[in-house]
N, C-alpha and C positions, 0 to 999 in steps of 0.2 A: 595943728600946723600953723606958723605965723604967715604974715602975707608975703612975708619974704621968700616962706619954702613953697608956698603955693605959686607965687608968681614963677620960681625956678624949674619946678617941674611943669606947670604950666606950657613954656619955651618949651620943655624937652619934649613937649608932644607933639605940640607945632610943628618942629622940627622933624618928628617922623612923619607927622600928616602930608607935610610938604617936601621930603625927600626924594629926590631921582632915582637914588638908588634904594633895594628893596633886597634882602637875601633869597637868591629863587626859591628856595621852600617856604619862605613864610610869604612870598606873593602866592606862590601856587596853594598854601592852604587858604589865605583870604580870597583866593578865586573861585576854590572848591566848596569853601563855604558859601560867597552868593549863591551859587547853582544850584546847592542843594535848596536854601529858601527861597530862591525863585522859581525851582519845580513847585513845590510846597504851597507859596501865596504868592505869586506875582498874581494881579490880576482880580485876589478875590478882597469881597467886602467885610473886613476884618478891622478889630480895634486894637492898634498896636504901639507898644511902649519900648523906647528904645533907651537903652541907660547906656548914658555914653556914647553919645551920637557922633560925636567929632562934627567935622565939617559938613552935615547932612545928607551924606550920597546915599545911606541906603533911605531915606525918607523919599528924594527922587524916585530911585525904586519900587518903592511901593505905597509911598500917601494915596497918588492919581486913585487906586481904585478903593483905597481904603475907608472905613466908616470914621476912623478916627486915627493920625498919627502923631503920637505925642512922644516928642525927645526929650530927654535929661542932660545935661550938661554939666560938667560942673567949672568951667572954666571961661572965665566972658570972652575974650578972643577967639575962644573955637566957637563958644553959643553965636557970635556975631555972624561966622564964615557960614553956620549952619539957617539961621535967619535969614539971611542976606541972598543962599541960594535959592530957599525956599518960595523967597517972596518974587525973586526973577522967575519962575516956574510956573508962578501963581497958584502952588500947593496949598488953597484955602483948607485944609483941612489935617496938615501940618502947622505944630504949634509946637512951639520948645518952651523948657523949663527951666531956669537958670539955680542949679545950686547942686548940691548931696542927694541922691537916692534917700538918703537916713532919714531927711527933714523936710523930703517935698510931699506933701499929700497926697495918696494916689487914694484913686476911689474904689472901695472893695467889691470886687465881681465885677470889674469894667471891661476889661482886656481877654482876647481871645487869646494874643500872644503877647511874650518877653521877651525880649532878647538882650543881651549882652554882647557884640561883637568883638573882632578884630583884636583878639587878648586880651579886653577889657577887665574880663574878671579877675585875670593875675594881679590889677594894681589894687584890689581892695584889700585897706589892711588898716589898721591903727598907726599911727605915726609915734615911730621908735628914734631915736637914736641913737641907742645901743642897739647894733645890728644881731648881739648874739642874742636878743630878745624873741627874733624871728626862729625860735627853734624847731624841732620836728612837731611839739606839740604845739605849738600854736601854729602852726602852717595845717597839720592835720585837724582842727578848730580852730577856724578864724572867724574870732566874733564879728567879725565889719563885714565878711563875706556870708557870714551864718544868718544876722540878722536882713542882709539885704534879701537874701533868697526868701529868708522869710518872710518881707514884707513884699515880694513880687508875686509869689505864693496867691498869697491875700486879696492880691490885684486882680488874679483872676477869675473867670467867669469857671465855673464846672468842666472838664475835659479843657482848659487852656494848659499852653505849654510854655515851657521856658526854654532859651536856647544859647548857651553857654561858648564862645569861641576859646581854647584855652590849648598853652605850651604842653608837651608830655615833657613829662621827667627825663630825658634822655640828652645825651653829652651834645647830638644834632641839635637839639633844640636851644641848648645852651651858647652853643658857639655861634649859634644865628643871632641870636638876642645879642650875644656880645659887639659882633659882626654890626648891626644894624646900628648900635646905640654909637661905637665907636665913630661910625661912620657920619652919625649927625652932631657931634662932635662933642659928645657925651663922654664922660672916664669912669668905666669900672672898677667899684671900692671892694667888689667880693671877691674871694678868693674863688677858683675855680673847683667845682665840685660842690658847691650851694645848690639848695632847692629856689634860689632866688635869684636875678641880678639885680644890684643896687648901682646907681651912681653917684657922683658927686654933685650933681643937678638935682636929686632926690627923688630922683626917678626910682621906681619898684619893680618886677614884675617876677610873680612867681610862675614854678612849675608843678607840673600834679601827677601823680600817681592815678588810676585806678581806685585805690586804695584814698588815700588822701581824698579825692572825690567824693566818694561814696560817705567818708567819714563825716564830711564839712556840710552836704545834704543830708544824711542821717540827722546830726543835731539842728537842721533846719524843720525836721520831721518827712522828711521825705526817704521811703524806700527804696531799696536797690531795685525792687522791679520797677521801679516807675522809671528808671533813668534806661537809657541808650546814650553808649561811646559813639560817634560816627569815627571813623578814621578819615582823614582829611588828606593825610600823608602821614610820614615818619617821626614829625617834630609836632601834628596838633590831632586837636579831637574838636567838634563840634558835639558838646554834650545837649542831650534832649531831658527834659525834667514833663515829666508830664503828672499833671494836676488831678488825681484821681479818682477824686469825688464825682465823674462827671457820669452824668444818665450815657444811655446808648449814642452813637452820633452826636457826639459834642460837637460844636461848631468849630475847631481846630482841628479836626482830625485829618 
């Protein structure tokens, strides 16, 4: 990607981070999803890596009790907004990381938990601009989403889990995404009825099947038993990946 498209999409994210408006179901799944992981781990003493942190709000959430929170960013205006809250909070044990999941070092067997929030995962992808590149088979293998799970995989300790926020494949979900991007004053380049939205910003974000899911984990080497759909609502799923190899009582569980 040049710095021209990066700095493009960049804006476009900003511009949801910091939007008024939100389409009710995709606030009501990013609500449903905090609750779920602040039943989960608010509160306990956990080493957690957040890929694609945005502006730091779930580090707020959960650094204070945490053994270690470490964000990934890969954009420096949002890594800024996310540093900048951090260090007002006085989250000494939040620390962010400026760049690609691909190319930052994580240390293997560190982390009790992963997460990917707030759709994050629909935007890993290789950078096309031939859009009809993005077809069913590479949406059902995406090596930029295949290798990341795999290197998060890696990161964790025995019994750690990953936690995936993501669009379901359905026309609700699509019209949200549309709904939203439109709204931050984004232009939709896909035609309606894509597994994806594009914009002209170069903004990305897909949608997933069950299927598709399961696919893009399998070639990460992860099993279908090991995953859990949450349902969040009608348009998202918070997927759980859980890390197998782990003795009884893993420290995530």
């Amino acid at each position: 990607m040049t710095e021209g498209s990066r700095r493009s999409e960049d804006d476009a994210v900003l511009k949801t981070l910091g939007a008024a408006y939100c389409p009710p179901r995709i606030r009501e799944a990013r609500e449903r999803q905090d609750a779920l992981l602040l039943e989960k781990f608010r509160g306990r003493s956990l080493a957690i890596l957040d890929v694609g942190c945005g502006d730091g709000y779930h580090g707020s959430l959960f650094a204070p009790s945490a053994i270690a929170y470490h964000g990934i960013e890969i954009a420096p205006d949002i890594a800024r907004l996310a540093r900048d809250r951090w260090t007002r909070e006085g989250l000494s044990r939040a620390e962010l990381f400026l760049g690609d999941v691909a190319e930052i070092d994580l240390t293997p067997g560190f982390y009790d938990v992963a997460w990917c929030l707030y759709f994050t995962p629909g935007n890993l992808r290789d950078i096309f601009e031939d859009l009809s590149l993005y077809d069913d088979a590479y949406l059902d293998n995406n090596p930029k989403f295949v290798s990341t799970i795999s290197r998060l995989l890696a990161s964790l300790k025995p019994g750690g889990r990953i936690f995936l926020t993501v669009y379901r494949d359905v026309p609700e979900a699509e019209a949200d995404q549309i709904d939203f991007y439109e709204h931050t004053g984004q232009h939709v380049i896909t035609p309606r009825g894509s597994r994806f939205v594009a914009t002209a910003e170069r903004f990305w974000s897909a949608r997933w099947t069950k299927g598709s899911m399961l696919s893009n984990l399998a070639a990460a080497g992860v099993s279908s038993e090991s995953v859990r759909f949450h349902d969040l609502n009608e348009i998202a799923w918070l997927v759980e990946v859980d890390k197998r190899d782990a003795p009884a009582g893993g420290n995530a569980a």
